[in-house]
C-alpha positions as CSV (number, residue, x, y, z in Angstrom):
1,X,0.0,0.0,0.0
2,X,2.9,2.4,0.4
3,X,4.3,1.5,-2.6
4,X,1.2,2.4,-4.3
5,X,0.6,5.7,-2.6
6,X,4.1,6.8,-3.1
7,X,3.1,5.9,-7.0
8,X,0.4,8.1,-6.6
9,X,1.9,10.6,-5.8
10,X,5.5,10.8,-7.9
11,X,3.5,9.5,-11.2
12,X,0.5,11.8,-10.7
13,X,-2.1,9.0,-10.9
14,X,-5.8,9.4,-9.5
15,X,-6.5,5.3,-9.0
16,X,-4.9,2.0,-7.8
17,X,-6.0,-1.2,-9.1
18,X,-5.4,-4.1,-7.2
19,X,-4.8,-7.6,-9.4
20,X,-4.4,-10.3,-6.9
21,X,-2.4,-12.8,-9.1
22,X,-4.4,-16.6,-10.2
23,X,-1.6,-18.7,-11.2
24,X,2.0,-17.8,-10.5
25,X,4.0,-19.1,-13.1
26,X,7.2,-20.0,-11.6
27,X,6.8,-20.8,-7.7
28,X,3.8,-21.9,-5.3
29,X,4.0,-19.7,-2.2
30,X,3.5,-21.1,1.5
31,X,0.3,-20.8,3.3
32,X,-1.8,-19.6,0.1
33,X,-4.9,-19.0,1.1
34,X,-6.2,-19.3,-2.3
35,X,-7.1,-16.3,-4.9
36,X,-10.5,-15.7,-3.3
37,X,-9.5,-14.8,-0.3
38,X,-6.2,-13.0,-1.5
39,X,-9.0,-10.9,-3.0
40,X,-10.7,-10.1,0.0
41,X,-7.9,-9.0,1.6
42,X,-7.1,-6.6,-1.6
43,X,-10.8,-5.3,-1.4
44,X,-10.1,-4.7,2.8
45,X,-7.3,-3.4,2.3
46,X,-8.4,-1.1,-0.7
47,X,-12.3,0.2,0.6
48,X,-10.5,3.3,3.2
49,X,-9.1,4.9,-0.2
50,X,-11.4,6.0,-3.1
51,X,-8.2,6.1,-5.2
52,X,-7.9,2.1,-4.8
53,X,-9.8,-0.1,-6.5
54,X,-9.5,-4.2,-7.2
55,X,-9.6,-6.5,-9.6
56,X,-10.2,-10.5,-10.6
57,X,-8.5,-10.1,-14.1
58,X,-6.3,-12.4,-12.9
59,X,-8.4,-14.9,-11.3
60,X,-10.6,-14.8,-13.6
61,X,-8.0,-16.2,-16.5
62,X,-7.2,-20.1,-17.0
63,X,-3.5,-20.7,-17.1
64,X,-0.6,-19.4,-16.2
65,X,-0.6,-15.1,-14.9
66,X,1.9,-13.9,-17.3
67,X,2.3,-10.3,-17.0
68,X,2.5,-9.2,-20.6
69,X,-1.2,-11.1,-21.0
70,X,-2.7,-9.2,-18.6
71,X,-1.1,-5.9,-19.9
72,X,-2.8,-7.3,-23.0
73,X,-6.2,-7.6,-21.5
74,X,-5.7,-4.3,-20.0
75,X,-5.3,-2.6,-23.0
76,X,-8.1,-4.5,-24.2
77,X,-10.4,-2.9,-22.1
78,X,-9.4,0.5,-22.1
79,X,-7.9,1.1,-25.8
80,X,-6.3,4.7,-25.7
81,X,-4.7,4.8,-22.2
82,X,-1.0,4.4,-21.6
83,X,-0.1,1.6,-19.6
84,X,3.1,1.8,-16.9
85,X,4.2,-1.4,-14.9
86,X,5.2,-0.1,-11.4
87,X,8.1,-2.9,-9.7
88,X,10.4,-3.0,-7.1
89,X,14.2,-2.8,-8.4
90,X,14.8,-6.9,-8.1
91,X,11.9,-7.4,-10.5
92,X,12.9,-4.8,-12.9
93,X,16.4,-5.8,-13.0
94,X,15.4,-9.5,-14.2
95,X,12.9,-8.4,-16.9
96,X,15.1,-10.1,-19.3
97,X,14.3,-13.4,-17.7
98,X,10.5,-12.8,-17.9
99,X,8.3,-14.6,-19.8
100,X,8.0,-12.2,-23.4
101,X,9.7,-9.5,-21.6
102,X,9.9,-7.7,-25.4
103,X,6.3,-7.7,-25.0
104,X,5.9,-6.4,-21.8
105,X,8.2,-3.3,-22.7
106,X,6.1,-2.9,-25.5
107,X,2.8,-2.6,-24.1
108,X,3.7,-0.3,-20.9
109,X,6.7,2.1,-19.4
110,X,8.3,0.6,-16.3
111,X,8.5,2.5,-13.5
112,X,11.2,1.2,-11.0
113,X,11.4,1.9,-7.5
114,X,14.4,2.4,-6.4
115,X,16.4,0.4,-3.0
116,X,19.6,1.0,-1.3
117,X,21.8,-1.6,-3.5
118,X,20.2,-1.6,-6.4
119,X,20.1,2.0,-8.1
120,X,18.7,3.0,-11.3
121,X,21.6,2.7,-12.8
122,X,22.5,-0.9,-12.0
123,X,19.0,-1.4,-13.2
124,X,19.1,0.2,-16.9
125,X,22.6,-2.1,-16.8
126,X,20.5,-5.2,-16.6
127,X,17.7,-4.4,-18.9
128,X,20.2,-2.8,-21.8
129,X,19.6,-5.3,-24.4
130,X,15.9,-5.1,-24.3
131,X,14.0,-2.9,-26.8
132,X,11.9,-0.1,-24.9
133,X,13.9,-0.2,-21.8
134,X,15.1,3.3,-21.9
135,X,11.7,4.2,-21.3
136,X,11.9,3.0,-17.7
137,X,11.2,5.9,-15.0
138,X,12.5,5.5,-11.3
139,X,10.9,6.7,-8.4
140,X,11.4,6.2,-4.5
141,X,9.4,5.4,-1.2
142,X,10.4,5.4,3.0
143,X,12.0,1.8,3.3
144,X,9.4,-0.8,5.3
145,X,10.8,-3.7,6.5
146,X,7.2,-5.4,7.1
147,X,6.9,-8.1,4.5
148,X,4.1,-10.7,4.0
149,X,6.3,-13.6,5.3
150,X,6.8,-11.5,8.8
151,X,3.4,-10.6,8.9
152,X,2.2,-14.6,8.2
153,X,4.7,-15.4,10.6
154,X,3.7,-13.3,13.7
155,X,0.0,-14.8,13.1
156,X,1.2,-18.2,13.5
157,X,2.8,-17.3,16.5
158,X,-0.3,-15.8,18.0
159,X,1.6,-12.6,17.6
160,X,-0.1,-8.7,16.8
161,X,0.0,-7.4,13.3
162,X,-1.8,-4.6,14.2
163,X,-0.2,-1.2,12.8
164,X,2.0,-3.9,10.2
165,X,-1.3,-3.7,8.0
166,X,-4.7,-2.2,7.4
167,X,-7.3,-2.4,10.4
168,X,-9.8,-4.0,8.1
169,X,-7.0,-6.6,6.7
170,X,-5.8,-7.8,10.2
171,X,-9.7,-7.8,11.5
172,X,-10.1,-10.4,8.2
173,X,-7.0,-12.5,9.0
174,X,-8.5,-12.7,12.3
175,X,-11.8,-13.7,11.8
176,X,-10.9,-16.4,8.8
177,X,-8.2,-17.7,10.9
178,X,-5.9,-17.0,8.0
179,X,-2.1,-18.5,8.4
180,X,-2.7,-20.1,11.2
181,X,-0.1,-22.6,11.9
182,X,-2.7,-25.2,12.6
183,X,-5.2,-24.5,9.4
184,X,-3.0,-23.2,7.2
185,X,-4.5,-24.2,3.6
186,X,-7.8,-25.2,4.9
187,X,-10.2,-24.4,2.4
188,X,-7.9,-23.2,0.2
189,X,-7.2,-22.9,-3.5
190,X,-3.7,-24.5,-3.8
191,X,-2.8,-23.2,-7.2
192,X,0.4,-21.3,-7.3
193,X,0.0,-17.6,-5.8
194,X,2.5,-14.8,-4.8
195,X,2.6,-12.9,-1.3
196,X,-0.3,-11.4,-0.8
197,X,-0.2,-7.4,-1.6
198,X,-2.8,-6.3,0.6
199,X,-1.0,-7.9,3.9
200,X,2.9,-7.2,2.7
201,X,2.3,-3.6,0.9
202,X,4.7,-3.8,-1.6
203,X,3.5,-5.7,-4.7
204,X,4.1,-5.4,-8.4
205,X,2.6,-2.7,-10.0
206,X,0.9,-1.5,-13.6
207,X,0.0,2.3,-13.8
208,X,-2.6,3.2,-16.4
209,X,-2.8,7.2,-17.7
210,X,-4.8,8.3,-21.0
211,X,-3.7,10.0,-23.3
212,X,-6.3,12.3,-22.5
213,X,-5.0,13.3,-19.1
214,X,-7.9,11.7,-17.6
215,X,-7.3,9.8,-14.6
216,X,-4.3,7.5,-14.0
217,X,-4.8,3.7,-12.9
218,X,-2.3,1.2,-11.2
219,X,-2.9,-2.4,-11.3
220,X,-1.1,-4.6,-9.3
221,X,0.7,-8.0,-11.2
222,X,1.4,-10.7,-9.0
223,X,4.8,-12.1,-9.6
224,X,7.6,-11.2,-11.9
225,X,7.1,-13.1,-15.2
């Protein structure tokens, strides 16, 4: 949620959209809840801002949650609008291992955030030999050392995440007895999934702007592929 409010803010955008992702391609992540409720948490986490909103896109597609397919779909729905993938400097530094990463750079602007480590300039290193990557844009945000593999973990422990996350989020993890050591899974989809965004605050990003001016949108990919 940082992430995206510091997006907000340095890209000028007026809305967030939230994509929980359906099928990571390349890992299965512990104590996956399953999509559904990876949404729920988006939508609790989302409702206190008017400028967030969510979306099943992902969920709602059979196979694998490639980015540059959902840029696709994206584009899809809204022709005219200029599309900008928002990730954190690992991810945009191993673009060129993504699945069609030609296409990705081809259907948005990357917008990097930066990390102490792993500079802009390290970054545009990496990503050299890939058309489209000059057009990546940098911006920062405060450092937050409250991940979503902390915040599962203090809930197993019978720990507080209050303050580490939204009110609304922790009062869902709570009642749904979410990543509990002892039902973790119940109930639960067990296809392949990332962290989930709405509990970790940083997640993977895709900015939307028309080329009207009119209001800016960021959807948030679920993995790096």
């Amino acid at each position: 949620m940082v992430c995206a409010q510091e997006a907000l803010v340095a890209l000028g955008l007026d809305e967030v959209v939230l994509i929980p992702v359906g099928e990571a391609p390349h890992r299965e992540v512990e104590a996956d809840p399953g999509g559904e409720v990876r949404l729920a948490l988006c939508e609790a986490a989302a409702a206190p801002d008017d400028r967030l909103v969510t979306s099943r896109l992902e969920l709602d597609r059979p196979g694998p949650s490639y980015t540059a397919d959902t840029l696709a779909e994206l584009a899809r729905e809204r022709p005219g609008d200029e599309l900008v993938l928002i990730l954190g400097a690992d991810e945009a530094g191993s673009l060129p291992s993504w699945h069609d990463p030609q296409r990705v750079l081809a259907s948005a602007t990357v917008a990097a955030v930066e990390r102490e480590g792993l500079r802009r300039e390290e970054i545009r290193e990496r990503v050299a030999g890939l058309a489209g990557a000059e057009r990546m844009e940098f911006f920062a945000m405060p450092r937050i050392d409250v991940s979503s593999t902390l915040v599962r973990r203090r809930v197993g422990e019978g720990l507080s995440i209050r303050y580490l996350v939204p009110d609304a989020v922790a009062e869902l993890v709570s009642t749904r007895g979410l990543y509990r050591s002892s039902n973790v899974g119940d109930g639960a989809e067990r296809s392949g999934a990332t962290d989930v965004s709405s509990v970790s605050g940083v997640a993977d990003s895709a900015r939307r702007r028309s080329a009207r001016q009119a209001p800016g949108t960021i959807a948030t990919g679920a993995g790096a592929s």
